[in-house]
N, C-alpha and C positions, 0 to 999 in steps of 0.2 A: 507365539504369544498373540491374545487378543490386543485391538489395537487402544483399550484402555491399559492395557499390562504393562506394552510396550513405551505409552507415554509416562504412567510411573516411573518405569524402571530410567527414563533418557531425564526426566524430570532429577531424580535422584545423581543422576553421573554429572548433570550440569553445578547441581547444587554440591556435590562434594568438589567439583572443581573450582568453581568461584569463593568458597569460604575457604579452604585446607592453604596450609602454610605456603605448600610448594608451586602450587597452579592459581591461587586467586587473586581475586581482583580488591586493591584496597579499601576501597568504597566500603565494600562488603562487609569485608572483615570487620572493619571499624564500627559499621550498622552491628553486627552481632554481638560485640562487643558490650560497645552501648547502652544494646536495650539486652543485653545475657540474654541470647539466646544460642541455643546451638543447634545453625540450622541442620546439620548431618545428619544427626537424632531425630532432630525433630519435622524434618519434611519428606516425609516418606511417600506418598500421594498427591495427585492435584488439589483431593479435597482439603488438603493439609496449606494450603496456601494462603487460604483466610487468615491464617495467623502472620501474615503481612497488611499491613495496612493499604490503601491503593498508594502506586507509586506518584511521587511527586514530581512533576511539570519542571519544577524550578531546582532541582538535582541535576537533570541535564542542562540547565541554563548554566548556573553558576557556580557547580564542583566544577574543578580544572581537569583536563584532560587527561593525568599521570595517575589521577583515582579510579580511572577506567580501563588502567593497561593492566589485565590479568599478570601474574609474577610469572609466567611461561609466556611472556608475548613482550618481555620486557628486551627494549633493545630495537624492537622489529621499527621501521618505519610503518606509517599508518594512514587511513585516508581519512577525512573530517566532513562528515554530511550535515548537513542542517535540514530540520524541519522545523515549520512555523516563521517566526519573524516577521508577521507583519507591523507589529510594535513591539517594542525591548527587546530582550538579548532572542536570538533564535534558541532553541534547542539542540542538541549537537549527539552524534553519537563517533564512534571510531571503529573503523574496518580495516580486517586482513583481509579473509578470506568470505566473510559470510554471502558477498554478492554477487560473487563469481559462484559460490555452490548455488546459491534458491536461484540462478535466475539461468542455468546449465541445468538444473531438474526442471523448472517450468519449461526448459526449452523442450525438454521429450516428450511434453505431454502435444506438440505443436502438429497440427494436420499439414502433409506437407504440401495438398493441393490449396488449401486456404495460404501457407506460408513456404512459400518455392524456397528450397534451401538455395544458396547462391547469388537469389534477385537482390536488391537494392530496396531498403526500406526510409522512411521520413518519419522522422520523429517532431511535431509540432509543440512544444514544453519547455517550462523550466530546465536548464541547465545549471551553472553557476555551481553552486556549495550545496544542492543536489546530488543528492544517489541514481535521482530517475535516466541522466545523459549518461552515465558509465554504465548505469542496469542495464538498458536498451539497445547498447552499443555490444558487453557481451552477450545478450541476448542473441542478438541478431548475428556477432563472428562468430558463435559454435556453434550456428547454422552455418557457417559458410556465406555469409552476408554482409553488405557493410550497410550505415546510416549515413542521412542525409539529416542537419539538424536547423529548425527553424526555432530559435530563441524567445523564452518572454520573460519576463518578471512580475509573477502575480502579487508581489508585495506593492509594487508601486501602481497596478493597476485597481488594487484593493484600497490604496489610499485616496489614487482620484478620485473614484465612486463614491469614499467616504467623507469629500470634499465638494459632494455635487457636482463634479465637470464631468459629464456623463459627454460630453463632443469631445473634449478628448480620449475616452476611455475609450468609444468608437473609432476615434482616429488611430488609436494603438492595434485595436482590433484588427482593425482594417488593413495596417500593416503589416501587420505579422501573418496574415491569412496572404497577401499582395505575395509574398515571400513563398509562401508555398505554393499558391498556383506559380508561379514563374518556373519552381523546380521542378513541377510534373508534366507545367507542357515542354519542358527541355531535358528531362530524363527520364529512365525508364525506373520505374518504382512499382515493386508489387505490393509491399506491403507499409499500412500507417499505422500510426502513436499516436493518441491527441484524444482532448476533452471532449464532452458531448456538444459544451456551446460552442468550439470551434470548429466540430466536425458538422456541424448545423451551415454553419458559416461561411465554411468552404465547398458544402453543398450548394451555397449560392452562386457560387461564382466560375463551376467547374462540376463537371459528371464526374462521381467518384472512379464509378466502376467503367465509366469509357476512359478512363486518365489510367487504366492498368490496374489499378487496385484488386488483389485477390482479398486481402483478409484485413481487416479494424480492429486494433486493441484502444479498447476505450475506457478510457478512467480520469479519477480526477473527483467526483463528487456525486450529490444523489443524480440519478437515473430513474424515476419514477417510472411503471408501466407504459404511462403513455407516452416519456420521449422518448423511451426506448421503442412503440412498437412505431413511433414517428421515424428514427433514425434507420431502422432497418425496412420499411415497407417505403420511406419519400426519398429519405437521404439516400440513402444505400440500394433502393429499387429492388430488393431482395437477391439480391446480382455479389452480396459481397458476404464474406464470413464477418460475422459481427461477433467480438470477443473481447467482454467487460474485461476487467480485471480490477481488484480491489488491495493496495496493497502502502505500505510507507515508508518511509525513513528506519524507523525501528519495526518493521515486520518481515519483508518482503514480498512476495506476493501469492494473495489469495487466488484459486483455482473457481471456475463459476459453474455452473450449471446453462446451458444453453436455452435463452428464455425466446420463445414458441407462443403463438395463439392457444396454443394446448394450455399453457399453463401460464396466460394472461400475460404474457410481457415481462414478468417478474423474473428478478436476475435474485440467486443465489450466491453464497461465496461462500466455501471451506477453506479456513488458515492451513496450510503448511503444515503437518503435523508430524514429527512431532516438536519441530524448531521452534513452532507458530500456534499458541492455542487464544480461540475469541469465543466469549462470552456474551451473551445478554444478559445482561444484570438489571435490575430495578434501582431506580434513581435513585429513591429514600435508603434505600439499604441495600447498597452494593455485594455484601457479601450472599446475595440472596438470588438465584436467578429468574425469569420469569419463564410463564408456563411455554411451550411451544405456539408460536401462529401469536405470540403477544410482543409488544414493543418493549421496547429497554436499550438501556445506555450500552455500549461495547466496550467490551473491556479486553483489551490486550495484555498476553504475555508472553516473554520472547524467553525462549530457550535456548541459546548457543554460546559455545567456549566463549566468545566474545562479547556476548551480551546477557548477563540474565536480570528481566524488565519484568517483575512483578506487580499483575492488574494493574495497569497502567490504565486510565479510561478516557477513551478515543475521545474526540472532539463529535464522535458520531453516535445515533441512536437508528435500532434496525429490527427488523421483526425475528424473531428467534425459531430458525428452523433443525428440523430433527434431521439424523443422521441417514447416511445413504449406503446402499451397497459400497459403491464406487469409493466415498469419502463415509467411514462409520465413524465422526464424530461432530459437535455441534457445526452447522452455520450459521450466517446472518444474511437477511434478506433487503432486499430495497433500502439501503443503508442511505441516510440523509443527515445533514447536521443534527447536531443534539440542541432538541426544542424551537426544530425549524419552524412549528405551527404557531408558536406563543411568540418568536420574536425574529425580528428584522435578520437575516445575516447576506452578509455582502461577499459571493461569492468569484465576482469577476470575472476572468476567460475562462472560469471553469464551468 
């Protein structure tokens, strides 16, 4: 099958799982209900999904957790990730299996001179009620690897800033970067995890690539052209495998395009397909997408027994790029907050 067919047809097997008596998730059911719809009939296509409104924010807030346990998942114990919370309730989702699948495929896509199977990796990140400290962790064991983990919390670092104490927002900085040079000049680490301002940061203080580093997984937030061709040509001295990644709580993670002077700095991302599909949509009218090579809002949707998140719209906004041999279906390019140029956002260690 083409790989439009094949996202149909996995589109279709999630949706008759999450609505049917014997496999779905209550949520759901109760949604179909509601507004009479029958989605088995009636969502036969990707294009057929419009007939969802975008998914609401405050569904994962404030429906209880028991509305999200598929009726084949019922019994299971489960794990509880959060994403957002920097004010009011965080967003929440629930996992068996999905992290240990997306993030054991990302691991094969792994070069294994940039990422030694066996060596010892540092994760510099959120932990806590996070997916990212358990994603990273099996990442790195079905390599054959273990982590080393340097802790922060970007909610409280989000609030200093939002309270003008920008000495102490540095003084946390400054910490938590203290923590990781002290791991690398006392153990042996080939590979890192961590944002572009920390990995800036701890360019200050420490040679990435003389501290043993082969390979940088770096995410976390926009990446613009130019700090990217700054982190791999100052930070990185072109001496280390520099590899974005773009991914969340409800996605898991996107594959990138390796960005080159060739092709100006600019980092790519293809979702996961067919677990993982993103969109660039137009602001004013989401159900609308915009041309190639133009901006628009992101709009996620998650496909799996576990979860199914229809057009949900990221907090982010990215240039909409066409599909590739390697990946033949949409990506998103130089992804940044949504309406980073009209207004303030307070991004913190990221």
């Amino acid at each position: 099958m083409t790989a439009p067919e094949t996202l149909d047809q996995h589109l279709r097997d999630i949706v008759q799982w999450h609505f049917s008596e014997s496999t779905g998730t209550p949520f759901w059911r109760d949604w179909a209900a509601r507004n009479d719809v029958d989605a088995v009939a009636e969502i036969n296509t990707i294009d057929d999904l419009t007939k969802f409104e975008p998914f609401q924010d405050d569904w994962l807030r404030y429906e209880q957790p028991e509305r999200w346990i598929p009726a084949a998942y019922k019994g299971r114990p489960y794990n509880i990730f959060e994403t957002g919370g920097t004010t009011g309730m965080p967003k929440q989702r629930l996992n068996w299996e999905d992290l240990q699948y997306d993030y054991s495929q990302f691991a094969e896509t792994l070069d294994d001179n940039d990422f030694p199977p066996g060596k010892n990796w540092l994760m510099i990140g959120p932990t806590g009620p996070r997916r990212l400290r358990l994603s990273i962790e099996h990442l790195a064991n079905v390599r054959g690897s273990s982590v080393y983990f340097v802790d922060l919390d970007p909610r409280w670092v989000k609030k200093v800033i939002a309270n003008g104490d920008m000495a102490q927002a540095k003084a946390y900085m400054e910490h938590v970067i203290d923590q990781a040079v002290l791991i690398l000049k006392n153990r042996e680490v080939s590979a890192l995890f961590t944002t572009p301002r920390l990995l800036e940061t701890l360019g200050e203080k420490i040679s990435i690539p003389d501290a043993g580093i082969k390979g940088v997984f770096i995410g976390g937030t926009e990446m613009n052209p130019q700090t990217v061709r700054f982190l791999i040509e100052e930070v990185l001295d072109n001496r280390v495998r520099f590899l974005p990644v773009y991914g969340n709580t409800l996605m898991g993670l996107a594959h990138s395009t390796p960005p080159t002077a060739e092709n100006g700095f600019s980092v790519t991302y293809y979702p996961p397909h067919p677990r993982a599909i993103l969109r660039v949509v137009d602001p004013e009218d989401t159900s609308r997408l915009v041309d190639y090579g133009a901006w628009g809002r992101v709009e996620l949707t998650t496909l799996t027994r576990e979860l199914f998140l229809p057009r949900f719209l990221e907090r982010d906004e990215a240039i909409r790029r066409a599909p590739t041999d390697k990946h033949p279906w949409d990506g998103v390019a130089e992804v940044r907050p949504f309406q980073a140029t009209q207004r303030k956002i307070i991004e913190g260690v990221y």
